[in-house]
C-alpha positions in Angstrom: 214.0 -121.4 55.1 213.7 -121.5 58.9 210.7 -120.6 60.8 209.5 -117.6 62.3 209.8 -117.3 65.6 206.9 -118.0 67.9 204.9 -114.7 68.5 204.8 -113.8 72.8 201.0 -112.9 72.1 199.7 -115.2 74.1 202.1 -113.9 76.8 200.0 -112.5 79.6 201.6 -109.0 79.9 200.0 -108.2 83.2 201.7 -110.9 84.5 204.6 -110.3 83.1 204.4 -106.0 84.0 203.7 -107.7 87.7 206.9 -109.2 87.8 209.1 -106.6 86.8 207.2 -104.4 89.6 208.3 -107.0 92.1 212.1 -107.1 90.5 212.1 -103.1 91.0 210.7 -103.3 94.9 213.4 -105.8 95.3 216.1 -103.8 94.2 215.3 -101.2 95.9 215.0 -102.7 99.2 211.9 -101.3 99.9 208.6 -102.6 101.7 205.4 -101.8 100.6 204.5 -99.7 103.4 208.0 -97.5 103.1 206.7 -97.0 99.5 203.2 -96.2 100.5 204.6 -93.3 102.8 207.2 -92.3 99.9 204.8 -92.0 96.7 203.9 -88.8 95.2 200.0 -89.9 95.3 198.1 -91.1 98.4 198.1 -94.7 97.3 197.7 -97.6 100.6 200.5 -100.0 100.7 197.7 -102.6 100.0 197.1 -100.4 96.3 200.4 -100.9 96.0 201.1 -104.8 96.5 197.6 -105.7 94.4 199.5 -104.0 91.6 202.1 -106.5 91.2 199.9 -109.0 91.8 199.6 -110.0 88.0 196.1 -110.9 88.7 194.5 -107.4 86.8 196.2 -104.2 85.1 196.4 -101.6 87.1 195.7 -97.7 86.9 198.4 -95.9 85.2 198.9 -93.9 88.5 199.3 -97.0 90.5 201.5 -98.0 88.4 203.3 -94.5 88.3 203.7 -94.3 91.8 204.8 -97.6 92.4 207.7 -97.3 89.6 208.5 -93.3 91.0 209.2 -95.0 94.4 211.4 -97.5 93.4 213.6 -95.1 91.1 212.5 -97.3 88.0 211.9 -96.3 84.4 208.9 -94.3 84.1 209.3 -94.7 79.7 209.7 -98.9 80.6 206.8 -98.7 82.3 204.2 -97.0 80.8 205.5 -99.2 77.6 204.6 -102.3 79.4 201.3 -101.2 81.2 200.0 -99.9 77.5 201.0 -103.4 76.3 199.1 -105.2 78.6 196.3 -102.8 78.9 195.8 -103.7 75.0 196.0 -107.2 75.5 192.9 -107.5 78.3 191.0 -104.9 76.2 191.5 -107.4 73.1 191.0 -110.4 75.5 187.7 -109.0 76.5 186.4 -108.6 72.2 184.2 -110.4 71.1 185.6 -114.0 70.0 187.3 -114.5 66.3 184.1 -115.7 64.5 181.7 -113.0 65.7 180.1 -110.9 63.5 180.9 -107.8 65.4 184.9 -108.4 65.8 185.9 -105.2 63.7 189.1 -104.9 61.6 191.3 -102.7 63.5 193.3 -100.7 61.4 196.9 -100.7 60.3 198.2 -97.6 61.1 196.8 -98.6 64.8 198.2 -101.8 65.1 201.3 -102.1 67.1 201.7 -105.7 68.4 201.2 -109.3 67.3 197.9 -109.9 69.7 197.0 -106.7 67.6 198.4 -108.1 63.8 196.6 -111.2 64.6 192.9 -109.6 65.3 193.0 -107.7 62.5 193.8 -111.1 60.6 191.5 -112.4 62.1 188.7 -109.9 61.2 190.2 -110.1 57.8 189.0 -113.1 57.5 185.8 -112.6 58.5 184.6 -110.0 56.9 185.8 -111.5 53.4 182.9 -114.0 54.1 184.7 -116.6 56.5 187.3 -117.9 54.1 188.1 -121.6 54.7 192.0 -122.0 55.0 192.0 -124.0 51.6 190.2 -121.7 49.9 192.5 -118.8 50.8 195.4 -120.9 49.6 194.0 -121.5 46.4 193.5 -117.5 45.8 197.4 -117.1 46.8 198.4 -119.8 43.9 200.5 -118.9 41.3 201.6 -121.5 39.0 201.0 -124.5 40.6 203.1 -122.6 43.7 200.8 -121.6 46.9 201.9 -118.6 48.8 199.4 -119.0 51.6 200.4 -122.5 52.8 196.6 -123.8 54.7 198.9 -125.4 57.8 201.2 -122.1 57.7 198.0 -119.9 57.7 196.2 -122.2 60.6 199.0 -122.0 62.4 199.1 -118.0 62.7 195.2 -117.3 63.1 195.5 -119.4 66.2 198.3 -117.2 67.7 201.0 -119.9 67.6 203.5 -118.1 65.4 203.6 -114.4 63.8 203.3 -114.5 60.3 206.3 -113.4 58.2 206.2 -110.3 56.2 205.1 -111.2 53.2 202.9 -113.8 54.3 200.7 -111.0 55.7 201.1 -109.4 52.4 199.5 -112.0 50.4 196.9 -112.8 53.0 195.8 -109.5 52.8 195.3 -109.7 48.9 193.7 -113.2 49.2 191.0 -111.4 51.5 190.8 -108.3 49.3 191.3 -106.0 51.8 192.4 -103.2 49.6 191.4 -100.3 51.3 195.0 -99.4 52.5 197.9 -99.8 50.3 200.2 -102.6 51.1 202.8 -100.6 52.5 200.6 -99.5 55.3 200.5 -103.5 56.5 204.2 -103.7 55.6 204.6 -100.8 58.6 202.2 -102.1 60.8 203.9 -106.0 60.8 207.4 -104.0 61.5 206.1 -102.7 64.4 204.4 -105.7 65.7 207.9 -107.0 64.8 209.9 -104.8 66.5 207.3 -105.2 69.5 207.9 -109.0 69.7 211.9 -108.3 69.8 211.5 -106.1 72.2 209.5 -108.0 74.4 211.5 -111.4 74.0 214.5 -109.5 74.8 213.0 -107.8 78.0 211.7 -111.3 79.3 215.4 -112.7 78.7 217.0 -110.3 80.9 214.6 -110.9 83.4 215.4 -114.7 83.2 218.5 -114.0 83.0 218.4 -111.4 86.3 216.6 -114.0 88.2 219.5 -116.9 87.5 221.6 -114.4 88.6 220.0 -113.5 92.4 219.4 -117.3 92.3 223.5 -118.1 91.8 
């Protein structure tokens, strides 16, 4: 059995939403200024170039303007700025260990950074399992289902646990107040967030080797 796929959380998506502002303004040939006098807001063209800075998320409007300008897509866009608009508000939480780190729940939960603080509050609030002892509540026969390196591994953001992994941590922390099919959901979405993000990075890669060739 291979292993899962690193998990982009610990991307920085305003980095990476900067970037793909800059790829649009390239494309479109345009200079800040030209999109300063062509947006349907009264933004400055110096709004405009500290939104693809990558160093903070911008408004929604900012970001709105700057994408209306450049004849981007406006459905892309507010995708990514949501992303990374989760991300800093997560980043800013208190740290995993706190007392006051709540469990955010499934039905809410729509990316890995997202999967992994609700682990992580799992955790928590089932009194602070230790690694070994959560893999001794996930043995069946001698067999564990919640491997401690595996488990480790996750709740510091390296990888993205698998389905069922999640599955069984959630039992192991008795965190029975939604029915397993709820988490099943909520790691597909993460999932299908993670694909979707890996792919859009690769075509960007890939866009760049090509104006570099």
């Amino acid at each position: 059995m291979g292993r899962t796929p690193s998990a982009p959380a610990e991307t920085d998506l305003a980095v990476e939403l900067a970037q793909w502002l800059r790829s649009l303004r390239q494309h479109a040939g345009l200079t800040y200024q030209q999109m300063a006098h062509t947006t349907p807001a009264d933004f400055s063209s110096a709004t405009l170039w500290r939104a693809a800075r990558g160093t903070t998320v911008p408004r929604w409007p900012v970001v709105e303007a700057f994408v209306t300008a450049c004849g981007g897509d406006l459905g892309q866009a507010h995708r990514m700025w949501t992303a990374a608009s989760e991300q800093r508000r997560l980043s800013r939480s208190p740290a995993p260990g706190s007392r006051s780190e709540p469990l955010l729940r499934p039905e809410f939960i729509h990316t890995p950074a997202q999967l992994l603080q609700a682990m992580r509050a799992m955790q928590l609030e089932a009194g602070g399992l230790s690694l070994r002892d959560l893999e001794a509540r996930a043995t069946s026969h001698g067999v564990t289902l919640l491997p401690h390196s595996t488990v480790g591994a996750v709740l510091r953001g390296e990888r993205m646990p698998s389905k069922m992994l999640l599955v069984h941590f959630v039992e192991a922390c008795g965190a029975s107040r939604a029915p397993t099919g709820v988490w099943e959901d909520a790691w597909e979405r993460a999932d299908a967030y993670r694909q979707w993000a890996t792919g859009n990075h690769r075509q960007h890669d890939d866009h760049q080797l090509v104006r570099a060739a």
